[in-house]
N, C-alpha and C positions, 0 to 999 in steps of 0.2 A: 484215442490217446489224449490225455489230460496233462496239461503243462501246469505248475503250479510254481515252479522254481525259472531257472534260466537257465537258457540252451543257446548254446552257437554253433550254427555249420547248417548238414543239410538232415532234413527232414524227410522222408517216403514213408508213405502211410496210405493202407487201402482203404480207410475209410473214413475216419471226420477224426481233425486234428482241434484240441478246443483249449484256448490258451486264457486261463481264468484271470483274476484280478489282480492277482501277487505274480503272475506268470510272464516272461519275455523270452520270446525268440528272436533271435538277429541273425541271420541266412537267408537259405533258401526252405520253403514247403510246396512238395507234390503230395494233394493229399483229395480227395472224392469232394470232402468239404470244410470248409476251415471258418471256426467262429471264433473272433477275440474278443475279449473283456478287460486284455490286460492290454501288456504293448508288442504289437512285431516291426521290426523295420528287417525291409530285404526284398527279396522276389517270391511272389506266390504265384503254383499253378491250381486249379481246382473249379472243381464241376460248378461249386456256389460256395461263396464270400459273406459271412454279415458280420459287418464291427456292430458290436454291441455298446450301449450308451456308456460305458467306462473305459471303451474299446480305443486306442491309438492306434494307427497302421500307416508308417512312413516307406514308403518303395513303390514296385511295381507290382502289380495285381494283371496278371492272366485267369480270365474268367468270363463267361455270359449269362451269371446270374450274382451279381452284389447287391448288397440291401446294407444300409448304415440307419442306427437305429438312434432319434434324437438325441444329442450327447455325443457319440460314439465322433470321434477324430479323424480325419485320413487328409494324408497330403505326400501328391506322388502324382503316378497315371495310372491307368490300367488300360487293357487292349483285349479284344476278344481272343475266344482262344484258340489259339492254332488250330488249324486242320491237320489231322491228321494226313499221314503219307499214305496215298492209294497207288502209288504210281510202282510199279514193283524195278527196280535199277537192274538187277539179274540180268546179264544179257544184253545190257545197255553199253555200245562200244564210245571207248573215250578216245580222242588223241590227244598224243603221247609221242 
């Protein structure tokens, strides 16, 4: 998916969300992998991150593989990316 215009809210996408130079998202993206060149501010989840040298990225980044390429902007945090849940709840008694 190719951003080229501007978008707000949430984003899902199974595989690389690419937000060009005239492009902004401001939300959320869950996406395999996500490269900006324009500007996102908001929450990313995704497999790998590269701001690119025209790239802006103001929020939080979930992610274990970011690359910012000379030029390229970010100011925020980022934190790795969840584990997934192995633990299966079924069965699991609460009280109540």
């Amino acid at each position: 998916m190719q951003v080229d215009g501007s978008i707000e809210g949430q984003i899902n996408a199974e595989k690389t969300v690419v937000i060009s130079e005239t492009g902004l998202i401001s939300g959320e993206i869950f996406a395999e992998r996500v490269l900006v060149n324009g500007r996102f501010e908001g929450t990313c989840h995704a497999a790998s991150i590269e701001i690119l040298s025209m790239g802006k990225v103001s929020g939080t980044l979930y992610t274990d593989d970011l690359s910012i390429e000379q030029g390229g902007k970010f100011l925020g945090e980022t934190h790795a990316s969840p584990e997934k849940q192995v633990v299966d709840l079924q069965g699991v008694k609460t009280n109540s």
